[in-house]
C-alpha positions as a printed NumPy array, in Angstrom:
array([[  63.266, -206.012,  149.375],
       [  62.438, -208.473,  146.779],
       [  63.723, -212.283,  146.537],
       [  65.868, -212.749,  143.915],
       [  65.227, -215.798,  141.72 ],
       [  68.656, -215.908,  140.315],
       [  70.77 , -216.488,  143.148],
       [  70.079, -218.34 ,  146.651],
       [  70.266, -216.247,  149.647],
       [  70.658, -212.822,  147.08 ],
       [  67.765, -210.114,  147.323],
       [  67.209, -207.173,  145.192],
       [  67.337, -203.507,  146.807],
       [  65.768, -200.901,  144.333],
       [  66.337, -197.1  ,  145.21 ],
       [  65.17 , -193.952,  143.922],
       [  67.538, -191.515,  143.768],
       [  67.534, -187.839,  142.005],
       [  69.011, -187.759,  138.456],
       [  71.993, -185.469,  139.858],
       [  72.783, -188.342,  142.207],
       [  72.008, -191.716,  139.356],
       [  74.294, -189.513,  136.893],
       [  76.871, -189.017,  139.295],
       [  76.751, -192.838,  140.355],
       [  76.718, -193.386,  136.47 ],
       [  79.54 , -190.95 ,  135.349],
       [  81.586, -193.021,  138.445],
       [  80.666, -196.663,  137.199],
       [  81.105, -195.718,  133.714],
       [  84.824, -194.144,  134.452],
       [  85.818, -197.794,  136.076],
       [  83.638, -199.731,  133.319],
       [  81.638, -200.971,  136.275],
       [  77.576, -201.262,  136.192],
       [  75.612, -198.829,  138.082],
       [  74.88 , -201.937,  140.423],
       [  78.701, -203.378,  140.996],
       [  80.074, -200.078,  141.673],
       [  77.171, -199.327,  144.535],
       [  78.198, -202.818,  145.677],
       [  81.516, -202.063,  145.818],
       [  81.609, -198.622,  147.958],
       [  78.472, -199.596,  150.161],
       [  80.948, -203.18 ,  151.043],
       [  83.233, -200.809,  151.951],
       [  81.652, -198.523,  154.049],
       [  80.18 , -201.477,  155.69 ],
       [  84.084, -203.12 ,  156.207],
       [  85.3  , -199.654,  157.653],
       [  83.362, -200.054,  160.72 ],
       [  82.118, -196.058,  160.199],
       [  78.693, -194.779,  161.546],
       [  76.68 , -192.844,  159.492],
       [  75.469, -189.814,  160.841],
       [  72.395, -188.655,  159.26 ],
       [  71.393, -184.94 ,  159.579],
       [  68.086, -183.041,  157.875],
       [  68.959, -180.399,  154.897]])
């Protein structure tokens, strides 16, 4: 993670993703005329409020 010059205490995450998964993200943001960025904000804040777990498994 990177500081992030334009706002105190911020930091910038990148990601790579496939471009199945960035178009899907896209084709999301785009249908609630969010950025790519707000809308990942958006459901990873609410993951994060719901309290879930993640459970990670190998494909």
């Amino acid at each position: 993670m990177a500081s992030n010059p334009v706002g105190k205490g911020t930091k910038i995450v990148g990601i790579n993703l496939s471009a199945e998964m960035a178009e899907e993200l896209t084709k999301r943001a785009d249908s609630m005329h969010l950025s790519v960025s707000r809308y990942c904000k958006i459901i990873l804040q609410q993951w994060i409020d719901s309290g879930k777990k993640l459970n990670l498994t190998e494909r």
